[in-house]
C-alpha positions in Angstrom: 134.2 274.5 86.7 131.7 275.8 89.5 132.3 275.0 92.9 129.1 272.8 93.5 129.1 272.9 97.4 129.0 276.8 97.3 126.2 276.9 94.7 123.9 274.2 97.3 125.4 276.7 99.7 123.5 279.2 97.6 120.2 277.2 97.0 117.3 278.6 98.1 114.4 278.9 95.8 113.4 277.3 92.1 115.8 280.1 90.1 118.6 278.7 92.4 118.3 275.1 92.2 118.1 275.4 88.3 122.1 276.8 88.4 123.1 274.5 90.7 121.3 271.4 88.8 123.2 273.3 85.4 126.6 273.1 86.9 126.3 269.6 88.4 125.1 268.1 84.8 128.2 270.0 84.1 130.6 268.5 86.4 129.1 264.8 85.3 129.5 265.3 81.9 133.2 266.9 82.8 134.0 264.0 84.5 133.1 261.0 81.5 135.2 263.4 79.0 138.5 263.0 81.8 137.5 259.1 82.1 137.3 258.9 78.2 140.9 260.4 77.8 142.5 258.8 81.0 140.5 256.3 82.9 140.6 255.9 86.7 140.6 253.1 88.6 137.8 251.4 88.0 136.9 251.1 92.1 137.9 254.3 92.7 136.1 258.0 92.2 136.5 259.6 88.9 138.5 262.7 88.0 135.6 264.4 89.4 134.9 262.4 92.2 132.0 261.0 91.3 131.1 257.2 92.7 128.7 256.0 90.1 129.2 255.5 86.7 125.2 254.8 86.1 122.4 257.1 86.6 120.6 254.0 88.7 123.4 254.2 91.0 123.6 257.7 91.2 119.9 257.6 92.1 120.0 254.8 94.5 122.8 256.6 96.0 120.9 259.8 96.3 118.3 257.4 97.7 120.1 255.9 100.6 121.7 259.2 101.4 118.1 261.1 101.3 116.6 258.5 103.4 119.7 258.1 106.2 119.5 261.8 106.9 115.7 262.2 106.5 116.0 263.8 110.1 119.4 265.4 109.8 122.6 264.1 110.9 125.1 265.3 114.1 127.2 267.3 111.1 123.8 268.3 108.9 121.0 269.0 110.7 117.4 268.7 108.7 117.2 271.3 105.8 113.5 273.1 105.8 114.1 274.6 102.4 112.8 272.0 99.8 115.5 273.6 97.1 118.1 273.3 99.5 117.5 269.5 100.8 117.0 268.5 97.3 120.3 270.0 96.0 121.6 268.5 99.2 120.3 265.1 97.8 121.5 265.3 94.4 125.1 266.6 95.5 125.6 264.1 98.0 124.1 261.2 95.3 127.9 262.3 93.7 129.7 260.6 96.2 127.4 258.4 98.7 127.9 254.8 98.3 
């Protein structure tokens, strides 16, 4: 498994975002096979530690998260490279509540 936050690390133009949008598909789908074999608690994260089990929450969460740090944060500031932020939105999506 790739380590996601290095590959956003590593986002930077279109080529970029595609690996890192390849291995985070990845991670998701690695993550339903784990819950199929051995279920987590159900309010929990899974295996993976991913927060949503739908792809409307996973959106919405991506959502919220986009929109609360629309002008950076004290621990993130702003992102100017559109690949970046968006890979920025996606990952975060993964855990953001």
């Amino acid at each position: 498994m790739k380590d996601l936050a290095k590959l956003e690390d590593e986002v930077h133009n279109e080529e970029t975002f595609i690996l890192f949008l390849e291995a985070l598909a990845a991670d998701r789908l690695d993550e339903e096979e784990h819950e199929k074999a051995s279920p987590t608690n159900p309010y929990g994260r899974g295996h993976n530690g991913w927060e949503h089990e739908t792809i409307g929450q996973y959106l919405d969460a991506s959502a919220a998260w986009a929109n609360s740090s629309i002008n950076g944060s004290p621990v993130l500031p702003k992102e100017v490279n559109p690949w970046k932020r968006m890979a920025q939105i996606l990952h975060a999506g993964k855990i953001y509540e």
